[in-house]
C-alpha positions, 0 to 999 in steps of 0.5 A: 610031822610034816608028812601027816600035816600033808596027809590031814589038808590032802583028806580035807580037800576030799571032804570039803569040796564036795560040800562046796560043790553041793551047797552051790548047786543046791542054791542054784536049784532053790533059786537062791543064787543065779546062774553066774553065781551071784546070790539073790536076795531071799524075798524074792526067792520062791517060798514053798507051798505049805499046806495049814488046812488040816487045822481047820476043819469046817462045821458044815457040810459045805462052805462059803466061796472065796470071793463073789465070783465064786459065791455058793448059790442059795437055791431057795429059803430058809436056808442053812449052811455052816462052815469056818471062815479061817483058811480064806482070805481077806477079800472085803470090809464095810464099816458096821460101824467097825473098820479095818478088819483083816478078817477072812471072808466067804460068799454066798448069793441069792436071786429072789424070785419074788419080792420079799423081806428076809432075816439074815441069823449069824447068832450061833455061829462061834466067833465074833462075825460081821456080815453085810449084804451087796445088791447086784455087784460089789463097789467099796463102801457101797454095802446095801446093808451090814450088821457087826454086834445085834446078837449076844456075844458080838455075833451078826444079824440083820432083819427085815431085810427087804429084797426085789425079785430078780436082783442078785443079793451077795452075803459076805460073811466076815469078823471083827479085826482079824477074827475067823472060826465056825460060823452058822448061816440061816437065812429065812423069809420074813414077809408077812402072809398074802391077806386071806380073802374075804369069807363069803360062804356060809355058815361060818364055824370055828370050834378052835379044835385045829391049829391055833390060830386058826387060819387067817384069824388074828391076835394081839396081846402083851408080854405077860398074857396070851390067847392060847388054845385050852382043853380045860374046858370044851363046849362042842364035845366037852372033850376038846378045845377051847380059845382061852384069854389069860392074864394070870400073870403079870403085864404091862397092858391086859387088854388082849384081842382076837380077831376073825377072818374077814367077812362079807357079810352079803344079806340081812339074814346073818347072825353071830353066835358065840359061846363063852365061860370064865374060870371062876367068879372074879370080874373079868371082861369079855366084849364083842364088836365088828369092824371093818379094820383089826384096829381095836380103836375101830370097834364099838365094844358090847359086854357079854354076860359072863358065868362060870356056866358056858352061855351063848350070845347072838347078835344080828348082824344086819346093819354090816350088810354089803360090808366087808368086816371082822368080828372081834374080842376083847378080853381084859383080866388084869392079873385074875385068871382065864375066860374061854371062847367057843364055837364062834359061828356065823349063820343064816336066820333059820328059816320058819318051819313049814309045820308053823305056816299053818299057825300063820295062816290061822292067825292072819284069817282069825284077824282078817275076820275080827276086822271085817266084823268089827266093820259090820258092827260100826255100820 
């Protein structure tokens, strides 16, 4: 019995030293115990490196940098991109009006190279966003504008943004408390058209057979009815288009206006000419006028006289001579159906036929006659 008792410590030597000696030496190697065999305490251990990005894959092609240091630069607008926001960190906050968000972040700048007023669309994107916008450099709390919760969906947009040429504009993309997920930027221009220059070229046409509107022409209508493009029914070829005002539906406010390009109206020899036709007998109202603003408050109205039949009405535009106006309309339906506005024309008064200088001529010399015989009979 003793000699197996010995046999059995002298086998467990053999398998519980080298144990021993490996556990140690596999401290020493994962830092866990120094090199005089005390242990360390396990924070400040080194941790391994363990890659979570496969969990994540981004919606874009590309992403948003990590910090403003690394922003992706927007080249020029519109712009787009999309990507996910979950394997970044948390680099920023502002209050929109939310504070103490821990959600990661990414960045984008943008130079402007000119003036402008940009909207700035996080709508589409899938979790609950928050974006604010740095002008030239980051301090805390200094955003130069942030926006939480405008879209449906506690999603982020901010519009009407304006920016200055040569200012560096930083967009961080964040999320509510510590949210992340897919996110969809669009960025785009929203500052109005450079004015269109006078007209001083005649004769002026428009047959609303392009584009609708018709360059540098204007509008304003209420929800409810519109000014639209029509091809029920055409005056210059009958086989074309028309303007049509409608209010075949309801609306708050039935008056709608159309507004022409700026003209200048040069000589006295200018005439406007328009034709115009409503989609049945009900009483509808279309009036024009000119104005030298597209304020409708500016504008002295004249009815036309409406048929069901195309008819054309001319006006001499004479007093607007050396002015710079607009020709408009006004249409008002309230809840009936459809008037029709067709080639609207600005022309010089044509001029007399030179076959009817002869019937001048006869005429002056008929009466240069009858006076001086008239003059002989008196002496």
């Amino acid at each position: 019995m003793k000699k197996f008792t010995n046999l059995f410590a002298l086998m467990l030597c053999f398998v519980l030293l080298p144990a021993l000696i490996f556990a140690q030496t596999f401290e020493m190697e994962q830092g866990l115990i120094d090199k005089n065999g005390n242990k360390t305490m396990a924070e400040f251990a080194e941790k391994p490196v363990i890659d979570y990005s496969y969990k994540y894959t981004p919606s874009g092609s590309r992403m948003g940098g990590e910090d403003i240091g690394s922003a992706v630069v927007i080249p020029a607008l519109p712009f787009n991109d999309a990507g996910n926001t979950c394997s970044s960190i948390d680099d920023y906050d502002e209050a929109c009006p939310y504070t103490g968000s821990t959600s990661p972040d990414v960045v984008y700048s943008y130079t402007p190279p000119a003036n402008d007023i940009i909207d700035i669309d996080l709508c589409n994107s899938g979790y609950d966003t928050k974006v604010f916008v740095y002008e030239n450099a980051w301090t805390p709390g200094s955003a130069y504008a942030c926006n939480d919760d405008a879209c449906p969906g506690w999603r982020s947009f901010i519009d009407d943004l304006p920016i200055t040429a040569g200012n560096t504009y930083y967009i961080v993309i964040d999320g509510y408390g510590g949210g992340c997920g897919d996110y969809v930027l669009d960025i785009t221009s929203n500052a109005p058209p450079p004015p269109c220059p006078p007209i001083t070229a005649f004769p002026f046409v428009e047959d609303f057979e392009g584009t609708f509107l018709p360059d540098c022409w204007s509008k304003t209508v209420q929800s409810g009815n519109n000014i639209t493009q029509s091809d029920y029914t055409d005056h210059t070829t009958g086989i074309g288009f028309s303007a049509r005002f409608s209010s075949f539906s309801y609306s708050p406010d039935y008056n709608q206006y159309l507004f022409s390009p700026a003209m200048t109206i040069e000589d006295a020899h200018r005439v406007l000419s328009f034709w115009h036709k409503k989609y049945n007998g009900t009483g509808e109202l279309l009036e024009w006028g000119v104005s030298t603003t597209t304020n409708p408050n500016d504008f002295v109205w004249m009815p036309v006289d409406l048929s069901t039949d195309w008819q054309q009405t001319n006006v001499f535009l004479t007093e607007w001579v050396g002015q710079t106006v607009y020709i408009g309309f006004h249409y008002y339906g309230d809840y009936l159906y459809y008037v029709y506005l067709d080639d609207v024309e600005v022309t010089a008064t044509p001029p007399v036929p030179l076959s009817n200088w002869a019937i001048v001529a006869g005429v002056l010399m008929i009466g240069t006659f009858l006076v001086i015989r008239f003059r002989k009979k008196l002496a």
